[in-house]
C-alpha positions in Angstrom: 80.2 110.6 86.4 76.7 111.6 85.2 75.9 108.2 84.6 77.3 107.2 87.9 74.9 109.7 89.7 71.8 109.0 87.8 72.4 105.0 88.4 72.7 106.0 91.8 69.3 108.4 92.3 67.3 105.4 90.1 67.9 103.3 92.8 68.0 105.0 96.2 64.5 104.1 96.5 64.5 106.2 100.5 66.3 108.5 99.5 64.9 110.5 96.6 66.1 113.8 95.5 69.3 113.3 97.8 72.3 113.6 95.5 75.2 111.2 95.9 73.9 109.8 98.9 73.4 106.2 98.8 71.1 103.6 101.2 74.3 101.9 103.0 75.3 99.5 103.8 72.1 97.7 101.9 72.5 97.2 98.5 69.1 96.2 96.5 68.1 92.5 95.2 68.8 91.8 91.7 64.9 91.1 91.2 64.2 94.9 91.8 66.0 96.8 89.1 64.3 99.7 87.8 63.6 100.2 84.5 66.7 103.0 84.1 69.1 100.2 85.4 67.4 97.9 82.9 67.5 99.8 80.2 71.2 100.9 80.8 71.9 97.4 80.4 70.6 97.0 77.6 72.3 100.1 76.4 75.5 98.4 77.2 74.8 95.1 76.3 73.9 95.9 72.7 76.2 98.9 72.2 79.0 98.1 74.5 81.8 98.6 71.9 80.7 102.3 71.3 79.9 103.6 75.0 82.8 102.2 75.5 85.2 103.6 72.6 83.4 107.1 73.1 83.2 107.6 76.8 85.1 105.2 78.7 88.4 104.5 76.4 89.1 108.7 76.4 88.9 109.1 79.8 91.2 106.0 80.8 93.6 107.0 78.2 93.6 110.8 79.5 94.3 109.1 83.9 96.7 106.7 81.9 98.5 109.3 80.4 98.7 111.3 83.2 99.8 108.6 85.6 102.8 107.9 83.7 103.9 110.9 82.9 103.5 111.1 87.3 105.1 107.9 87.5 108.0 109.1 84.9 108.6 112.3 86.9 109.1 110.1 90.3 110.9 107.7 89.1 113.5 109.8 87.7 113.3 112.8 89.6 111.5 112.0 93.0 112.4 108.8 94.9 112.6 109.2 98.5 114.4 106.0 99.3 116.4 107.4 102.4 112.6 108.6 103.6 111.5 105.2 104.2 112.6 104.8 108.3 110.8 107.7 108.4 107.6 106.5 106.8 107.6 103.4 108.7 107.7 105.0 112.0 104.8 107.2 110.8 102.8 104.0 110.7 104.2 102.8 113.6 103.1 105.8 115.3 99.4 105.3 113.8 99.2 101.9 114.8 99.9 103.3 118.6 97.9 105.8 118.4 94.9 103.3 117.5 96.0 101.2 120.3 96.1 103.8 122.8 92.7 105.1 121.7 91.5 101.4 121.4 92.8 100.7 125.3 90.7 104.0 126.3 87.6 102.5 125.6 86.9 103.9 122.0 85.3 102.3 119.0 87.9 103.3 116.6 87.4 100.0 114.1 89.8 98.0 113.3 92.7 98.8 111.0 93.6 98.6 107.6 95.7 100.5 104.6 94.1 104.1 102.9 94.8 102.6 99.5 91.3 103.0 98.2 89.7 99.7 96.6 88.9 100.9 92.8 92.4 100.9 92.4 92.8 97.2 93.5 93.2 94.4 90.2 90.0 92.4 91.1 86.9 92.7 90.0 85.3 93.2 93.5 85.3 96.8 95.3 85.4 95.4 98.8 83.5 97.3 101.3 84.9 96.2 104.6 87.2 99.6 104.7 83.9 101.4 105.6 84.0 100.2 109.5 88.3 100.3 109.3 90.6 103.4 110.7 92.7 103.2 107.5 96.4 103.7 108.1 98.4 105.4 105.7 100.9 103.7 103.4 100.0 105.5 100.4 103.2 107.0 99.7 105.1 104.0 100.6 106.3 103.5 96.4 109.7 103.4 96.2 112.6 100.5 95.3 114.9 100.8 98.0 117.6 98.5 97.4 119.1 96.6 94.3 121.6 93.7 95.4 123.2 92.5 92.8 125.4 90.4 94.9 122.7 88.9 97.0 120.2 88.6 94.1 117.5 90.5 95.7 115.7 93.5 95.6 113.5 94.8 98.4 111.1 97.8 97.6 107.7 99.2 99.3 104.5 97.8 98.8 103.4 100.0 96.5 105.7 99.4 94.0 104.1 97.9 91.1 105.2 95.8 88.3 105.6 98.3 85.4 108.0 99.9 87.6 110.3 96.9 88.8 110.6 95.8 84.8 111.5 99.2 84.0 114.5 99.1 86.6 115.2 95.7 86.3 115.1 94.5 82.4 117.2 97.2 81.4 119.8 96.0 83.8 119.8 92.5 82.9 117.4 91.1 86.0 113.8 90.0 87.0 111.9 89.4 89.8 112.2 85.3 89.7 108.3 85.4 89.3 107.7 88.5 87.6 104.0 88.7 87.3 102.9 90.4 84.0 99.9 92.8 84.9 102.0 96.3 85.0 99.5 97.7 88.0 99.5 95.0 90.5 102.0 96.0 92.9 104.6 94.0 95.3 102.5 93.8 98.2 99.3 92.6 96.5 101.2 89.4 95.0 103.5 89.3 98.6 100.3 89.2 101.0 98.1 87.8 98.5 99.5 85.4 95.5 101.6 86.0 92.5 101.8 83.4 89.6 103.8 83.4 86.2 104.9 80.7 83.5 107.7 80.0 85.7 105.7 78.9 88.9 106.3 75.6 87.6 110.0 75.9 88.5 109.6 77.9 91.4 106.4 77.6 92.8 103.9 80.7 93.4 105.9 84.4 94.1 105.5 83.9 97.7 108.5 80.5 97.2 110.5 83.3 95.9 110.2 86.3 99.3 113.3 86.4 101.5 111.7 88.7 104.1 109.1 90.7 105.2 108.9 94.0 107.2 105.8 94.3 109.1 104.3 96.2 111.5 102.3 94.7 114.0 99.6 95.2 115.9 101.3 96.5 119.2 103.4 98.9 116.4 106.4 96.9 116.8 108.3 96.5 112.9 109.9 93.2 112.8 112.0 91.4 109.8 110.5 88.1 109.4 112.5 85.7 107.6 111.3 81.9 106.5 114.2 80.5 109.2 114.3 83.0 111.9 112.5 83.7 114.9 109.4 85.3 112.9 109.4 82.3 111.0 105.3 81.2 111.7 104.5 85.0 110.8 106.6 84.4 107.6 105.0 81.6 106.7 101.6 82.7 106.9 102.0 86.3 105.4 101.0 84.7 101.9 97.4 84.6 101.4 96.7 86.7 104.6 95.8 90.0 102.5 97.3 92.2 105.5 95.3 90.8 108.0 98.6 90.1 110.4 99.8 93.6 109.9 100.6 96.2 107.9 103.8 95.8 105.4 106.1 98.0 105.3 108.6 96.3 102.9 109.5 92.9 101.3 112.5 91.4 99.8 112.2 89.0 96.5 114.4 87.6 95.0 115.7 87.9 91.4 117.8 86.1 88.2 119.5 87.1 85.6 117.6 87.1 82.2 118.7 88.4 78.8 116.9 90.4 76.4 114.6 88.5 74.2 112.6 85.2 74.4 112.4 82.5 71.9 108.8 81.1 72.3 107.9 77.9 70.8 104.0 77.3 70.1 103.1 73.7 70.0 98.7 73.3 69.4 97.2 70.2 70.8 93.8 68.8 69.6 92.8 67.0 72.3 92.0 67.9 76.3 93.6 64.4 76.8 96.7 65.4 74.2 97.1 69.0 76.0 97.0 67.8 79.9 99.7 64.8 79.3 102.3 66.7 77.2 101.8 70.0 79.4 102.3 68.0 82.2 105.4 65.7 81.2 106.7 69.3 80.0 105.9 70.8 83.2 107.7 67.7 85.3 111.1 67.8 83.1 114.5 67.7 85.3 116.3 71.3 86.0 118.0 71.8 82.8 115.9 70.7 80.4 112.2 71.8 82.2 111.5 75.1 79.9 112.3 78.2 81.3 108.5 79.3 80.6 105.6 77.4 79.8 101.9 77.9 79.8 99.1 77.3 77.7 96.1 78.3 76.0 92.9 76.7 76.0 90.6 77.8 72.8 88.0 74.8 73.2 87.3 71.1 74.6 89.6 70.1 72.3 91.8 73.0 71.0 95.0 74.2 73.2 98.5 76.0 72.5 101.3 74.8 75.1 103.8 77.9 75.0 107.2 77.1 75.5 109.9 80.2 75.9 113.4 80.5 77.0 115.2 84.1 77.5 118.2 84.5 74.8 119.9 86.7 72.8 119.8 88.1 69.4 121.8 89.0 66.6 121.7 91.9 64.4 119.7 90.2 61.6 117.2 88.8 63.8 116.4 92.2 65.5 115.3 93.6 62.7 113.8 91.0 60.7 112.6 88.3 63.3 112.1 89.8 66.1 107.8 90.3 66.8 107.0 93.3 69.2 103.9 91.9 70.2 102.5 95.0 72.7 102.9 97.7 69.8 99.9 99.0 69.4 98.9 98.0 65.7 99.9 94.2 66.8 96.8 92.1 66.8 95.8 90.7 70.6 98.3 87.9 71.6 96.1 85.3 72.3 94.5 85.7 68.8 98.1 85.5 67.3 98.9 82.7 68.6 96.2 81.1 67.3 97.9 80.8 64.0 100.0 77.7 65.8 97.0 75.3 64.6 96.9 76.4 61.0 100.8 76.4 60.8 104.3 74.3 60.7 107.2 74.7 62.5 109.7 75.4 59.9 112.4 73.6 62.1 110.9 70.8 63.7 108.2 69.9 61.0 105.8 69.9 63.6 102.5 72.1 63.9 102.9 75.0 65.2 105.5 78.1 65.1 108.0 79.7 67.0 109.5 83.1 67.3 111.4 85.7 69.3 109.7 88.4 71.1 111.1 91.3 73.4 111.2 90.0 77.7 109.1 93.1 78.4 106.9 92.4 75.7 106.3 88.5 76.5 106.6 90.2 80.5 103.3 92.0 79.7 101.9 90.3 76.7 98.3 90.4 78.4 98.2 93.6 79.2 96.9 95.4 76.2 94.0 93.2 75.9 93.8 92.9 79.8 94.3 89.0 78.9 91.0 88.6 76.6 88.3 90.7 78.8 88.9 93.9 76.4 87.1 92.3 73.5 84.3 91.7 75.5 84.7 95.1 76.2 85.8 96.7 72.9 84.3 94.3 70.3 86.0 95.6 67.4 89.3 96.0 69.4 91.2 93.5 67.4 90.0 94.6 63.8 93.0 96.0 61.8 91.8 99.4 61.4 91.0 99.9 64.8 94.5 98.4 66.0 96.1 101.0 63.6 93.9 104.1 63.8 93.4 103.7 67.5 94.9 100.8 69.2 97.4 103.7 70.5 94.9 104.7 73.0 95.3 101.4 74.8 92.9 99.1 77.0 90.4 100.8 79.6 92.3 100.9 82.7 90.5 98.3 85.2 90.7 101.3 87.9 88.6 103.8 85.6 85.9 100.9 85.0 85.8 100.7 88.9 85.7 103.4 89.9 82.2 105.1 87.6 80.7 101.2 88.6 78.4 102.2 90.9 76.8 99.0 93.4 73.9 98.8 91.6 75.3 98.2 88.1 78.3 96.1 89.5 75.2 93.6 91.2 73.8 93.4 87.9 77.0 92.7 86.2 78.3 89.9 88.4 75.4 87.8 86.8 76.6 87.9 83.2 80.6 87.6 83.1 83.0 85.6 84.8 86.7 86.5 86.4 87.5 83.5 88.4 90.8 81.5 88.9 91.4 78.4 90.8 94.4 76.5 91.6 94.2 72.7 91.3 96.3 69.3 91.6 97.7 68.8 87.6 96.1 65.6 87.2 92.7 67.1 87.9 93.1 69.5 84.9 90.8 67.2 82.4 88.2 67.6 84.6 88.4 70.8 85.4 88.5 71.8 82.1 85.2 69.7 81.1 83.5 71.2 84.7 84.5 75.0 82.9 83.0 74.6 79.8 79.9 73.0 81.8 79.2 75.6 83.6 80.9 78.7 82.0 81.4 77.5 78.3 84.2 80.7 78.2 87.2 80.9 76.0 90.2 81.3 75.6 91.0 79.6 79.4 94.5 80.2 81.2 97.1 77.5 82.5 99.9 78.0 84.3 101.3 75.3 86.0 102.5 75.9 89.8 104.7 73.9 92.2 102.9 73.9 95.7 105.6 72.9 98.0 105.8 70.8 101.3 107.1 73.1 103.8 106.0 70.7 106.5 104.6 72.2 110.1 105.2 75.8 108.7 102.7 75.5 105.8 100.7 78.8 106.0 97.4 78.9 104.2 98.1 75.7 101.7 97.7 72.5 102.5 100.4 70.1 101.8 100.0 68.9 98.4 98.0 65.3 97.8 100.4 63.8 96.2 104.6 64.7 95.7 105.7 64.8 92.1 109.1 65.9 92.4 112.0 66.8 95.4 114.1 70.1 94.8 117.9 69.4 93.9 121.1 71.2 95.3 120.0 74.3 92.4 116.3 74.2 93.0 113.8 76.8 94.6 114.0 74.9 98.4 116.8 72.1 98.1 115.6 69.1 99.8 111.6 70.1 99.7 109.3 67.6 97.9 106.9 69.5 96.2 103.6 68.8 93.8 102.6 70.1 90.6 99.1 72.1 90.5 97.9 74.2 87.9 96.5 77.3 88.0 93.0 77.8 85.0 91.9 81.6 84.5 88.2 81.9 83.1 88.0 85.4 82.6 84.7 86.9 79.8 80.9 86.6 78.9 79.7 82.6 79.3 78.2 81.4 76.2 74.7 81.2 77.5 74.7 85.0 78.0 76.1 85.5 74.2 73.2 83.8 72.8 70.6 85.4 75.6 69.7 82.1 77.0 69.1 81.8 81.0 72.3 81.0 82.9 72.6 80.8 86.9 75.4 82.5 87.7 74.8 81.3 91.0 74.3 77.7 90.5 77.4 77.4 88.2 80.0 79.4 90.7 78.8 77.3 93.8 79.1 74.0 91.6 82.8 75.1 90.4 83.5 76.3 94.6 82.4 72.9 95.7 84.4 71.3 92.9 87.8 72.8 93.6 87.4 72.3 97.6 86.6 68.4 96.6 90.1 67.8 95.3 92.0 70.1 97.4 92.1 73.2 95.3 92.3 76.7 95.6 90.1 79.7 94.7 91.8 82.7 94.2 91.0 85.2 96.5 90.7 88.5 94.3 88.0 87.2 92.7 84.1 86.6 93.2 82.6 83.5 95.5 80.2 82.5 96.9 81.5 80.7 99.7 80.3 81.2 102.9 83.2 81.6 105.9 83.0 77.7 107.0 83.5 76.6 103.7 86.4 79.3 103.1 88.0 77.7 106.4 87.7 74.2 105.1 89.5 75.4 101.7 92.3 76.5 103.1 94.2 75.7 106.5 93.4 78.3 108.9 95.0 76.6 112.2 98.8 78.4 112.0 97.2 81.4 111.2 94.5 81.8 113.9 97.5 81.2 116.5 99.4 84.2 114.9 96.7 86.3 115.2 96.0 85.2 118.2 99.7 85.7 119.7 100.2 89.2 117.9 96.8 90.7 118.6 95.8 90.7 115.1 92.2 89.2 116.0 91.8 92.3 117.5 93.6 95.1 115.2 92.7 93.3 111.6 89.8 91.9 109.9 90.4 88.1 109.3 90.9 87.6 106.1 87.4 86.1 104.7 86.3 90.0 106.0 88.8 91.2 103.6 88.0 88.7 100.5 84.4 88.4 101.0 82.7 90.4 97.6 80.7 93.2 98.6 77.7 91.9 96.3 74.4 91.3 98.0 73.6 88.1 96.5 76.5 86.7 98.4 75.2 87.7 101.9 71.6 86.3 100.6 73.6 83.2 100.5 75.0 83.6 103.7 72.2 84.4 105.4 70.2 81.1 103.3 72.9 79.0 104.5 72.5 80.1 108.5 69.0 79.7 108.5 69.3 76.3 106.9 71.7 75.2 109.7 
């Protein structure tokens, strides 16, 4: 907090010798850093693996432990389930209140939730909250119904995914697209988009949503269901980021799963090799498609495809086969399975390895090395004696980074790391793969592969896909719906050009990769940083169903539209904007 407030005076160049106040909304240019900010950086750059063992790591590990033992007490001892009607007519009630101050004439702002943005998953802190009247849903954390009949459970928005594995596994169920991250919650992955190694047989989580509850702009709470008379509002839910209303609750369905996965690593040595078998594995009929693939991409030329299928164990194997990979003196999983190119598959012959690993350890495999960004953060974070002596203290929570990141030292940052993810057509995947190391040079790279389906005039935010690459059977996601296979490729770390302290454009190389992905019909994700200015958003993805929802529920009018909501708050990006008005 020190740091935060003398970051802050060093550059609240009209406001000297005034605290915590700050010159808003104005953020300064990148070209004026002070010498403090610059030297900071420096600081960090040089020693970032010490500040951040010694000051950052202790404090998240003291709000870390304190938020589960919080989450522990109200989980066991302080569910309010049978309190939900009543929560959801308290935001009904705030939504009429804001109408009925709105239709009087006053300037109230338009509304959104009081969930404050540090504790959101992406990288950005969005500022549009500032001009909002922010409703609260705050409290709204609770699984309210497990049906085990009808394969569904519904909870609150709030509920996150450390706390659905921790009711579900132990019961013998999973969300059908259970994300991995432990703090993104059910209405971040509901509104916005949810992926996992099983998109490829069900598509992204929103494929796998039953119904919504949502409260509208006139405070109205309606179910909306893909076939009933909410069905438009259903479809374009996905994506919006609670720009049609506020929800309330959401229903997803779930499968059977048993206790362990068997995971197969197979290394490829050739971007060619990697995108052909990943996609033949990816297109395999129900049955013999695995249950979870992915892979990893360490180079050009270097990838591990990762097949796994849930099974169970015997006694032998639990104790002497079994790998925990999230105990704390386990090295990072994407630097274990790096041993698949130096190995052999004792029962195929075949390069590689295989092994069986705990569901709720392959669930949230990435979350102790918050995928790969913690040795960018932690440098040393891998080394054995760390791992033993402190790995226990676990990864700096994303929330605590936010919130001591103060706008000055987040514009600064922006410019030398990367958290991107785009979603493209599988067939692209070569390219795209070339493009990233062009412009980024970052590794290890994510894959996922995703079935977009072809929902025809109830599409939502995603255009039908270019070409259709499979049709679901009487057992798949949507029987009868042709769907194609897209892939979704995570770049998240420090480009190489910034490792070696050569000049890099961060600029340059995010428009080229925006302009890129809208040329094939891909998809930027919208949690993370671009560049794109609102026409170009538009022409990314289809905007015409959801401007008539708005339109007929008065959400134009209650809710920001949803490049409001995505749009970074950085100042370079507004530079752009304004660049690319004046040029027009």
């Amino acid at each position: 907090l020190l740091g935060q407030w003398l970051a802050q005076r060093a550059f609240c160049k009209d406001s000297p010798g005034r605290g915590l106040e700050m010159s808003e909304p104005t953020m300064p240019p990148l070209p004026e850093q002070t010498f403090f900010i610059k030297t900071l950086f420096y600081i960090m750059e040089e020693y970032r693996g010490i500040v951040n063992f010694l000051l950052v790591l202790p404090v998240s590990f003291a709000v870390d432990t304190v938020w589960a033992l919080r989450d522990w007490f109200y989980e066991n001892f302080a569910t309010a389930a049978h309190l939900h009607d009543s929560r959801v007519a308290r935001v009904q009630a705030q939504v009429r209140e804001w109408r009925t101050r709105t239709d009087a004439g006053e300037k109230v702002g338009k509304m959104c939730t009081d969930r404050r943005p540090w504790l959101t998953m992406s990288p950005a802190i969005r500022d549009f909250k500032k001009e909002c009247r922010k409703i609260t849903v705050s409290d709204m954390c609770d699984i309210l119904r497990i049906d085990e009949e009808k394969m569904t459970v519904t909870a609150e928005p709030l509920v996150n995914m450390g706390y659905l594995t921790r009711a579900l596994v132990p019961r013998g169920f999973a969300m059908k697209v259970q994300v991995e991250m432990e703090d993104i919650t059910l209405g971040g992955i509901t509104m916005g988009l949810g992926m996992e190694t099983d998109s490829h047989r069900h598509g992204l989580v929103q494929e796998c949503i039953v119904s919504y509850d949502i409260v509208l702009a006139s405070g109205e709470c309606v179910h909306a269901t893909r076939d009933n008379e909410h069905a438009e509002l259903f479809a374009c839910l996905p994506w919006s980021c609670g720009t049609l209303g506020l929800l309330v609750a959401v229903e997803v369905e779930m499968v059977h799963i048993k206790p362990y996965v068997k995971a197969v690593y197979v290394p490829t040595f050739s971007n060619a090799e990697h995108c052909k078998r990943l996609k033949e594995l990816s297109l395999l009929p129900e049955g013999e498609v695995p249950q979870f693939l992915e892979s990893t991409v360490y180079s050009k030329d270097r990838a591990v495809i990762q097949l796994c299928t849930s099974c169970d164990i015997t006694w032998y194997e639990f104790f002497f086969k079994v790998n925990r990979v999230n105990l704390w003196f386990k090295p990072y999983y994407y630097h274990w399975l790096e041993n698949a190119f130096e190995r052999t598959n004792a029962q195929t012959g075949e390069p590689g390895f295989e092994e069986l690993i705990p569901l709720r350890h392959y669930y949230h495999r990435y979350s102790r090395s918050i995928f790969w960004m913690l040795e960018d953060l932690i440098p040393f974070g891998n080394h054995m004696w760390y791992r033993y002596l402190f790995g226990w203290l676990g990864a700096p929570k994303p929330a605590v980074l936010k919130f001591v990141l103060t706008p000055s030292i987040r514009e600064a940052a922006v410019t030398k790391q990367v958290v991107q993810d785009i979603i493209l057509p599988m067939d692209d995947l070569a390219d795209a793969v070339e493009l990233f190391h062009k412009e980024w040079e970052i590794y290890p790279l994510l894959v996922f592969p995703i079935r977009i389906y072809d929902h025809g005039k109830h599409q939502g935010f995603l255009r039908r896909p270019t070409r259709t690459d499979g049709v679901d059977g009487p057992d798949g996601q949507h029987p009868g719906k042709a769907w194609g296979m897209y892939v979704d490729l995570g770049a998240y770390g420090v480009p190489q050009a910034v490792r070696d302290k050569k000049p890099w454009d961060f600029r340059k190389a995010l428009l080229a990769v925006e302009e890129w992905t809208r040329k094939v019909g891909g998809y930027q994700c919208v949690y993370a940083d671009m560049l794109q200015t609102r026409s170009e958003y538009r022409d990314m993805f289809d905007h015409e169903e959801y401007d008539k929802v708005r339109k007929r529920t008065g959400a134009d009018v209650a809710f920001p539209e949803v490049w409001d909501k995505v749009r970074p708050e950085l100042q370079v990006c507004r530079e752009r904007e304004t660049a690319v008005k004046k040029s027009s």
